[in-house]
N, C-alpha and C positions, 0 to 999 in steps of 0.2 A: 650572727648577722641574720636579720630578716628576712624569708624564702622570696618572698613575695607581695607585692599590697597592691590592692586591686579598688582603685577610690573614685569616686565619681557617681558610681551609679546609682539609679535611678529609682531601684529597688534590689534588694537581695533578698531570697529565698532561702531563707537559712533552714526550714525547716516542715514540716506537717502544723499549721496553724501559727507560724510564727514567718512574718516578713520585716523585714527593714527598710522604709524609706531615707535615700539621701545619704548612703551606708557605704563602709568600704570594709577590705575584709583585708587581715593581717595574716600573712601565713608564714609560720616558722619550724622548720624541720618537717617537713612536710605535710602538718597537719594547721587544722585552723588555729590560728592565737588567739583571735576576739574576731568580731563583728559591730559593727557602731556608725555612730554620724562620723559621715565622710570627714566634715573639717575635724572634729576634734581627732582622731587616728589618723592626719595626714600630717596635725604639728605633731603628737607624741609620738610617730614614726613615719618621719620625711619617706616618701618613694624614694626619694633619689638615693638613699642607703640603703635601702634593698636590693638582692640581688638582679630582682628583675621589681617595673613598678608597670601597670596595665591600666590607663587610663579610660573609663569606664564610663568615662561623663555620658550622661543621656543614656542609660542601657538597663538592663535588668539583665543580673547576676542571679544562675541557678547552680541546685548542686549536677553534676556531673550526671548525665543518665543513667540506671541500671538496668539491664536487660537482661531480665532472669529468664529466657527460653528460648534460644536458640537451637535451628541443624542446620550451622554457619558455615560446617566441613564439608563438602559436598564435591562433585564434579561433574562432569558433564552437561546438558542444557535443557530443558522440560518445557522451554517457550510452546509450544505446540499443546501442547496439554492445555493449558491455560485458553488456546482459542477451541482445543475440543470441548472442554466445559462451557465455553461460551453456544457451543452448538447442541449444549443440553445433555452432556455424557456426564456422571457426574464421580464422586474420588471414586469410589466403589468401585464403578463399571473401568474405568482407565486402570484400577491395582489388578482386576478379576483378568484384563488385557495382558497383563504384564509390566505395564507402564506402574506411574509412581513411584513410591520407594522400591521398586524392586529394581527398576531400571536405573534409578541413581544407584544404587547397590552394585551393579555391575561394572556401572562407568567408575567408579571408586576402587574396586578391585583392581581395574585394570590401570590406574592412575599409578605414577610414581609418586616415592615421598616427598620430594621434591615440589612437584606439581601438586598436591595438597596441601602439604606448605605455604606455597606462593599462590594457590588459591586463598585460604584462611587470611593471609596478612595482606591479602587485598582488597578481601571486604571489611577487615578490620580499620584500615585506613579511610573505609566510607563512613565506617560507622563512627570514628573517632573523630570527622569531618563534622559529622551531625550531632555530635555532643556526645556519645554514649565511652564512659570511661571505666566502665565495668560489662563483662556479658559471660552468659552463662553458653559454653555450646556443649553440645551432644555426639558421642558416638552415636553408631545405629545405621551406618548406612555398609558394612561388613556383614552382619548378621555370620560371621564365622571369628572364630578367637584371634584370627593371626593380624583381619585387617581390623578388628577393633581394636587390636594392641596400636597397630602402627597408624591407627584414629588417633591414640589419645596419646602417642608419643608425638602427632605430628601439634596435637591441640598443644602438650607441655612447651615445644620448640617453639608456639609463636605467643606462647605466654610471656618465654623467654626472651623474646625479640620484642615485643612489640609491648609501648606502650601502656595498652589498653590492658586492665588485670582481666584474666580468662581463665572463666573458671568450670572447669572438668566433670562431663558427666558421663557415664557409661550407660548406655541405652542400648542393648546386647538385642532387649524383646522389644525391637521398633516393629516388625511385622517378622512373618513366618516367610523362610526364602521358600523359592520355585522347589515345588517337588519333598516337600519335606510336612512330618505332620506337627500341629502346635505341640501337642504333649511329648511327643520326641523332642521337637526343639526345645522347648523349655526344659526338660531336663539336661540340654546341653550346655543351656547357658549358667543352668545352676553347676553342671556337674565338671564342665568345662571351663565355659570364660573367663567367671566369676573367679573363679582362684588365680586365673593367670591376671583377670586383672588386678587381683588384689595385691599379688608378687610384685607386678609393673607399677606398684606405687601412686600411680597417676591421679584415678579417678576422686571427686569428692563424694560425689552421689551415683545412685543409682536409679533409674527411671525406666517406666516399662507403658507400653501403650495398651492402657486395658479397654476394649473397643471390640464391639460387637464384630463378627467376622476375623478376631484380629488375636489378641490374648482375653481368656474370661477372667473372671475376677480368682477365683482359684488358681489358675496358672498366677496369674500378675501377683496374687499373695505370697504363693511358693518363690516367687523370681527375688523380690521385694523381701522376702523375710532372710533369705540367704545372703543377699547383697547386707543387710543389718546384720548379721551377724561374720561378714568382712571387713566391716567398716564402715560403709557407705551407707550414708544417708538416704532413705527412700523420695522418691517423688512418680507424682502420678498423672499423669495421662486420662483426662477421667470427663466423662460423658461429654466428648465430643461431637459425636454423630449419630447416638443415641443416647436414652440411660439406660445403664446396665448394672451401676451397682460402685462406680469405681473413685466416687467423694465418699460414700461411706466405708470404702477398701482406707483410702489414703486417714481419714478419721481414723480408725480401727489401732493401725500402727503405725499413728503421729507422724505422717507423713512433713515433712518440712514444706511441702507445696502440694495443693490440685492442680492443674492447669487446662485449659479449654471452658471447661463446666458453661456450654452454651446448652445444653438440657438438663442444667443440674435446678432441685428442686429447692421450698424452702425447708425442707427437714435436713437436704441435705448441706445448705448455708448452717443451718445450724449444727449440724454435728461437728461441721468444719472452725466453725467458731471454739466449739465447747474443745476443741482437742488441738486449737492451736495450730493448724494446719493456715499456708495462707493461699487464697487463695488467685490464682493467677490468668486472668482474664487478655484476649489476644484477637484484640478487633480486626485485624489485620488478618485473618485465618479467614474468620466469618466472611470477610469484605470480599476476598480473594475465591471463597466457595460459592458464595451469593448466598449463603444461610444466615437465617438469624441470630441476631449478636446477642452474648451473653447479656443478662442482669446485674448488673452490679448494684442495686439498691436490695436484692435477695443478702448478699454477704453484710452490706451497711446497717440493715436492719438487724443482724444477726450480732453483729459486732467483728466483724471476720473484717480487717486492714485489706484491701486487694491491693494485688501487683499490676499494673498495665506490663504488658512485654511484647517483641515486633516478633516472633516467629518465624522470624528469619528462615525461609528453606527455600529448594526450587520448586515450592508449591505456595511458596507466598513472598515474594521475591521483593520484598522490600527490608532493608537496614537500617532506614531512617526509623528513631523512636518520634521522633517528633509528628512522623505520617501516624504512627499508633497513637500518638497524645488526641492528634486530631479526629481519629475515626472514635476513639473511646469517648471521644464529646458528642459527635454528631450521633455515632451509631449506636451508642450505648444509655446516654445522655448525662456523661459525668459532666460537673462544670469543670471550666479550666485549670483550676488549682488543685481541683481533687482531682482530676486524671494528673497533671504534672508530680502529685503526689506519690501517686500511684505507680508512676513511671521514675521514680527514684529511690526515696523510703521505702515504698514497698518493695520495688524489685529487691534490695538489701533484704529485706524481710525472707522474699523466697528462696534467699540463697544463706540465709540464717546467716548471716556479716552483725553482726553484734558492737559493730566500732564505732557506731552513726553513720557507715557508708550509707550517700546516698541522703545527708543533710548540708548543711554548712554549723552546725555547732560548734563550739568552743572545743579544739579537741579531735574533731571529728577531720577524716583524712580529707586532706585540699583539694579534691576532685569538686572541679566548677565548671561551666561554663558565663562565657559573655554573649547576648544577644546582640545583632544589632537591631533591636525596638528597647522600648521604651518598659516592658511590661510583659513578665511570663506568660500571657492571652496570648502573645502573636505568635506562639509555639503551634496551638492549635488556629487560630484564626487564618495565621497565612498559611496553609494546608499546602503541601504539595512543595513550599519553598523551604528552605534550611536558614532558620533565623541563625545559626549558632556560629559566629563571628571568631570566637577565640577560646583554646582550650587549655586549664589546667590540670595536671594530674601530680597530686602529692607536690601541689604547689610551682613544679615546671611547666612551662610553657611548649604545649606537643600538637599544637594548630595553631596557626593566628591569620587567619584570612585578611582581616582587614589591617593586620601590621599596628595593632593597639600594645604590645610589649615590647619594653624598652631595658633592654640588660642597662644595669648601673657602670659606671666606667671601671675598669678592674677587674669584673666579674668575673670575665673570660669566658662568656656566653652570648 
């Protein structure tokens, strides 16, 4: 039986250069069957034999968000922070304070598992409001083995629970805790974490913040070369608040992503192209520091695919991808189809998903969303609003705001 058929709309985004007007999309066993004109896929597979049919007339159909950079796991609250930078303090001076990541680090220790937990799958439930049906979050707010462990047992539990697939990163060097020196740390996390986390199974990657004041390129090699040889895939943290050297770290040892590169240059677009690295661009970081936004016509001229992603932390405090689709146009100046590209395809890309997550291809897993507009532009155009009407993941229905899905009689759904 049929998963799903989703017919009427207005347009479908099946893909990076590829749209369907007038299109409906068939999903079977939880990946896409086809794509095509609405009438002809609505007589060779009535809706009404489908398990569920999602009446789409007047909308544009995209693939499901991907949000390859999240520090989604957090606790406690940094509102205040946000109005000291507005009075000209900037991240530096608030971390040099004690505030920043070091003060979410504290509120995390002292949090239950529990209360991690049910923080995680509540912002999951924003984010899966807002269309995003894939995200990537981060350890890193422990900065010691026992609460990274119980970081990325709490990420597996609400991969488990929820929905939305989430997928595991272990960030051990997010910054150096209170009172400790980098090169001791760093050798803790190699000599330490890194093994207990590779024992706990969890992680996919591994990512380290290589930033002036923060880890140098040396430490973040050594962190990054022992996590490769765990298992874990590297990713990098790379000239966000200065350049330091940390696109051509992540180039070096094919890193599967850069991400920030708001002072990354054009040699280092290129090296990032030439080594396959993607690169991961996060307007939302910029908008929220008041710094200037990445380039992204530095990677497009390079040939380097970029990821748009929301940055999700309590220092950028938005979930919505849709509010990144829009700043990556205003503040960046992608057009609307290449940032919504960037914000699907790509993020797949930064989490190296090789299945077509993050298109609608023939094939490729049923994660879609339904707008209520007319046309993928209103993602970014209406800025600040959530076009995203109704959601499917591997072809079931896990939001439907406007009550567009209709289980078939029998279903049992």
């Amino acid at each position: 039986m049929i998963d799903a058929v989703v017919y009427g709309a207005s347009e479908v985004v099946v893909g990076p250069d590829q749209t369907q007007e007038d299109a409906a999309v068939v999903v079977e066993d939880g990946r896409v069957r086809t794509v095509g004109p609405s009438d002809d896929l609505v007589r060779e597979f009535p809706p009404e034999n489908a398990v569920t049919s999602v009446d789409a007339t007047g909308r544009a159909v995209i693939p499901g968000f991907v949000d390859a950079h999240t520090h989604g796991l957090f606790a406690g609250d940094r509102s205040d922070e946000f109005a000291a930078k507005l009075r000209g303090k900037t991240y530096q001076d608030i971390l040099a304070e004690g505030g920043g990541i070091l003060r979410t680090v504290r509120a995390v220790r002292a949090a239950s598992d529990e209360r991690l937990l049910g923080n995680l799958l509540a912002h999951l439930d924003t984010m899966l409001a807002h269309g995003t049906t894939t995200v990537e979050v981060k350890s890193g707010y422990g900065l010691d083995t026992e609460t990274e462990l119980r970081m990325l047992d709490a990420i597996a539990a609400a991969d488990a629970r929820h929905p939305v697939d989430v997928v595991p990163t272990f960030m051990g060097a997010h910054a150096v805790p209170e009172g400790r020196d980098a090169d001791e740390y760093t050798d803790e996390v190699i000599d330490e974490q890194l093994p207990a986390v590779a024992e706990q199974g969890v992680a996919e990657f591994c990512d380290v913040f290589c930033e002036e004041g923060v880890f140098s390129v040396e430490q973040s090699r050594r962190v990054l070369d022992a996590g490769i040889e765990y298992g874990l895939a590297p990713k990098v943290h790379a000239e966000e608040l200065a350049h330091i050297g940390g696109s051509q770290l992540a180039a070096d040892i094919g890193a599967v992503s850069a991400d920030h590169l708001l002072y990354a240059t054009e040699d280092d677009a290129a090296a990032l192209a030439d080594a396959g690295v993607t690169p991961v661009l996060l307007p939302g970081t910029a908008f929220s520091l008041g710094a200037e936004y990445a380039d992204p016509s530095l990677f497009a001229e390079a040939g380097a695919p970029v990821a748009v992603a929301s940055d999700f932390n309590p220092n950028c405090h938005s979930q919505s991808m849709g509010m990144a689709v829009a700043l990556a146009c205003v503040g960046m100046g992608m057009a609307p189809r290449d940032a919504l590209d960037a914000a699907t395809r790509g993020g797949a890309l930064a989490l190296d998903r090789t299945d077509d997550t993050g298109t609608l291809r023939e094939g490729a897993p049923a994660d879609l969303a339904v707008l209520d507009a007319p046309s993928h532009a209103h993602v970014p155009y209406s800025f600040g609003v959530n076009r995203v009407a109704t959601v499917l993941k591997r072809g079931d229905v896990v939001h439907d705001a406007d009550g567009l899905a209709v289980p078939s009689p029998g279903s049992g759904r």
